[in-house]
N, C-alpha and C positions, 0 to 999 in steps of 0.2 A: 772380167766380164767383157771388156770392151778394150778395144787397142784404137788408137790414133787420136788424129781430130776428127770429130766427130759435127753436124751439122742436125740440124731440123729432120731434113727427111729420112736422114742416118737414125735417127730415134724412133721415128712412126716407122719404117720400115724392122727396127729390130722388134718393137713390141707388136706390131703386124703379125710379125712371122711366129713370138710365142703364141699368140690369142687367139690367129687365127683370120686372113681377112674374110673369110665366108662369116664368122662369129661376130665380126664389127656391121653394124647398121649402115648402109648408106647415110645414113641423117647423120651420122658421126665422123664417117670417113670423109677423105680431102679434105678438106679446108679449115672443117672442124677440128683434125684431129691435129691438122698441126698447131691450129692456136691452141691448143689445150696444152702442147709440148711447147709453145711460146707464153703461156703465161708461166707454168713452172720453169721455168728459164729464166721468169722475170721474179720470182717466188724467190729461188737460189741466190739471185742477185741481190732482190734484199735481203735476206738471212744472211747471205755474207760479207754483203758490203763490197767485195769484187764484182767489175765489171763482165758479164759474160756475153760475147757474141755469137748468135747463133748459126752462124755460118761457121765456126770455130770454137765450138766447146770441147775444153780443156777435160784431160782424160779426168783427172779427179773428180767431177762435178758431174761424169755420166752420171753413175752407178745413183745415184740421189734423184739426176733430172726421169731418168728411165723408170724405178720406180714410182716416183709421183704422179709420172703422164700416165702411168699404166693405172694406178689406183683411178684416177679418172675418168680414163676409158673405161673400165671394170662398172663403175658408178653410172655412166651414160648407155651402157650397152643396158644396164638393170633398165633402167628410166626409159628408155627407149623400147626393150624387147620382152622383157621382165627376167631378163638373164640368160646365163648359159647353163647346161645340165651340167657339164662335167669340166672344173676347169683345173689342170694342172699348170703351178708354174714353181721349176725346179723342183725340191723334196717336198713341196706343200700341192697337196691333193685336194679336194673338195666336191665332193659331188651334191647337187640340188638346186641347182638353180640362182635365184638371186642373191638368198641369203648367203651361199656363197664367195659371191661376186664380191658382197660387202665383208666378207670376214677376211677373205684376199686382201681387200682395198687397202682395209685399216690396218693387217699388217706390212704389206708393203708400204704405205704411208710413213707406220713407224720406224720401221728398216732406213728410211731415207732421211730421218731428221739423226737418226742414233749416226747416221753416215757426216751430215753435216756438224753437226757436233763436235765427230772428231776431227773435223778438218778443222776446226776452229781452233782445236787444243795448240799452247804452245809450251817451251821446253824454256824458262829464260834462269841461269844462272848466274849466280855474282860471286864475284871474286873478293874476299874479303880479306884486308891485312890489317892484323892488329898489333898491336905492341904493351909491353908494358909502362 
């Protein structure tokens, strides 16, 4: 989904470009939109207990920040406009307006917690000798 390090305006500007900036409200863009990608920034950091800087988030920890800020925006654009008519992102379609926006939201919402989950997983084996 994403290559390098990645920063604050690095995330508004990728979900920008799926949504749409004519689709984003003024009341939501600038300044809003990046605190919304700085609090989920700050969201990932507690769920993971790793320190993330926003100037410098680490590739693993996009693909999770990117969905959440989006499900947010999704949820502010509703509240704000009363939605979008037709919103694509990636193989998920939905045409109608707000209701959409929030069936987007929640799944990408989900998609980013099943994401940090696996980051949390680990692998620890032991070595065991025994005798008789």
């Amino acid at each position: 989904m994403t290559s390098g390090i990645w920063n604050t305006g690095s995330v508004v500007d990728f979900i920008a470009g799926i949504i749409g900036w004519s689709n984003i409200p003024t009341s939501v863009s600038g300044t809003t939109f990046s605190n919304i990608v700085e609090q989920e920034i700050n969201f990932v950091e507690l769920y993971t207990t790793d320190t993330i800087d926003s100037s410098a988030i680490p590739e693993k920890y996009q693909p999770s920040i990117i969905k959440l800020a989006q499900a947010d925006i999704l949820l502010s654009i509703d509240t704000q406009q009363g939605g979008i008519n037709n919103v694509s992102l990636g193989e998920l379609s939905i045409a109608g307006g707000q209701s959409s926006n929030s069936a987007i939201a929640k799944q990408l919402k989900e998609e980013a917690i099943l994401r940090l989950k696996e980051l949390q997983r680990t692998v620890r084996m032991k070595r065991v000798i025994g005798g008789i």
